[in-house]
C-alpha positions, 0 to 999 in steps of 0.5 A: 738431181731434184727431188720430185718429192718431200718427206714428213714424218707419219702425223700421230694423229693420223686416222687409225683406219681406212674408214675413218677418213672422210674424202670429198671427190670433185669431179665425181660425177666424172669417170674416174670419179665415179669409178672410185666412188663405186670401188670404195665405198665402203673403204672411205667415207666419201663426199661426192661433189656434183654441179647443178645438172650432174647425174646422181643416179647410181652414186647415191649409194657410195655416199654423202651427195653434194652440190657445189662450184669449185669456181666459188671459194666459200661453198667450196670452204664449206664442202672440204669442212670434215675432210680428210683428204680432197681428190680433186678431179673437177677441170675443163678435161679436153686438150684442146680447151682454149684459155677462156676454157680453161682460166675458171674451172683449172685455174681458179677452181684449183687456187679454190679447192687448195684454199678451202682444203687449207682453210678447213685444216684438211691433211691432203689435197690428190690433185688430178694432173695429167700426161698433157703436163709433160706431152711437149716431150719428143715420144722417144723420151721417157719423162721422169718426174724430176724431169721440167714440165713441157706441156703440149697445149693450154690444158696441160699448161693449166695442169703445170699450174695445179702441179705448182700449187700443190707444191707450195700448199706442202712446202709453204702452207704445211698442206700436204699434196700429191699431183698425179699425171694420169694417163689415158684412163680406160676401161681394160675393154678399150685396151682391146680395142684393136683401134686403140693402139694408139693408147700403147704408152700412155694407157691405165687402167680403172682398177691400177688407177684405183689402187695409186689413188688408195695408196696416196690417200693412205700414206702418211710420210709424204709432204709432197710429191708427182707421181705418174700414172700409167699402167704396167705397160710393156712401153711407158711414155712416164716413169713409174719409179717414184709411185713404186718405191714411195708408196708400193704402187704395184700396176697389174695392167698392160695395154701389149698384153690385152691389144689383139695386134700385139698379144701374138709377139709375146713381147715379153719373151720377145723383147730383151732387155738389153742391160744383161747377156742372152740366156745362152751367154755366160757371165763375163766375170765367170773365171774370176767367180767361178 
């Protein structure tokens, strides 16, 4: 099976601390963006980029506000100078976006913010890719990370783009990148929003997607690698095998616990888990153990 991941050993001039790493966030005037702002501030120092019209009230007190268009390469050279790591959220967000939708902000800002991030000798890119890369699969199949991409619509072609890109800047040009497809990120309030079971399979959470972020931030011995994002839902549309073993992602969150149609089935107790004998069963080998 293909690996959806590289490995490299831990660099020796690696920041010693947390604090010392300077993340440039695009996108972080976003809801995710502007979640981990909020949530880190004081673990990271954090260059928050925002477009010309971007609201700045309430991120001025996370950190260093920028100005800046991922579409222009030399600004964006500029704005990666210093940095550590880039969490690049900016894009053109809606899956229905059309081609002209989605060429400038997912497509060339992509190529863009890589570049600059290579150009300005920064050790990783976290790329924002999404659930949309893989949606074409049938809903009855869990997508594994080794699995092909099978985008559903153009905004999830796009993101198959970025995917591939941040393959090559590791593997090619010895920048390091991990892309994430992120699920339906909610607030745990919309979880229990008995009109959103529909978010079942696919949900995260702010703070699990908070803690993937930090943990892939953090960890030095990745080259390159696709992660999925979702929470620790009783039903996942991704798989999450890689995230936990490669940097100890360690969801908290599931939408069937929080859903008011679902908490009365207590799926946990209810559901088995079909691979080992019911409780009142004894072990198949027990007269050879025993």
């Amino acid at each position: 099976m293909a690996l959806s991941y590289t490995l490299r050993q831990p660099l020796k001039t690696a920041a010693a601390d947390a604090a010392d790493r300077l993340v440039l966030i695009t996108g972080a005037a976003g809801n995710i963006g502007s979640y981990f702002a909020e949530q880190n501030r004081g673990r990271y120092r954090l260059r928050l980029m925002l477009r010309n019209g971007d609201k700045e009230a309430g991120l001025r007190e996370y950190g260093e506000i920028v100005k800046g268009d991922i579409t222009n390469l030399e600004q964006m050279k500029e704005l990666c100078r210093g940095a550590d790591t880039v969490l690049h959220l900016a894009a053109s967000a809606s899956p229905s976006s059309t081609w002209d939708e989605v060429l400038p902000a997912n497509i060339i800002g992509t190529y863009n913010v890589f570049a600059a991030a290579k150009s300005a000798d920064c050790r990783r890119v976290i790329y924002a890719s999404s659930i949309h890369a893989v949606s074409g699969y049938p809903p009855d199949v869990q997508v594994k990370t080794s699995d092909p991409v099978n985008p559903g619509d153009l905004y999830g072609v796009s993101k198959c783009f970025g995917e591939a890109l941040a393959r090559y800047c590791a593997e090619k040009e010895n920048l390091s990148a991990i892309a994430l497809r992120i699920g339906a990120f909610q607030p745990i309030e919309t979880a229990q929003d008995e009109a959103n079971i529909g978010l079942l399979d696919a949900f995260v959470s702010q703070r699990d997607l908070n803690q993937l972020i930090i943990r892939c931030i953090d960890a030095e011995h990745i080259q390159w690698a696709v992660f999925n994002g979702l929470s620790n839902n009783r039903f996942k549309r991704l798989d999450l095998s890689d995230a936990r073993e490669l940097v100890g992602y360690e969801p908290q969150d599931d939408l069937a616990e929080e859903h008011p149609q679902l908490e009365p089935t207590e799926l946990a107790e209810d559901i088995r888990a079909h691979s080992k004998a019911d409780a009142s069963q004894q072990s198949g080998m027990r007269e050879e153990v025993d």
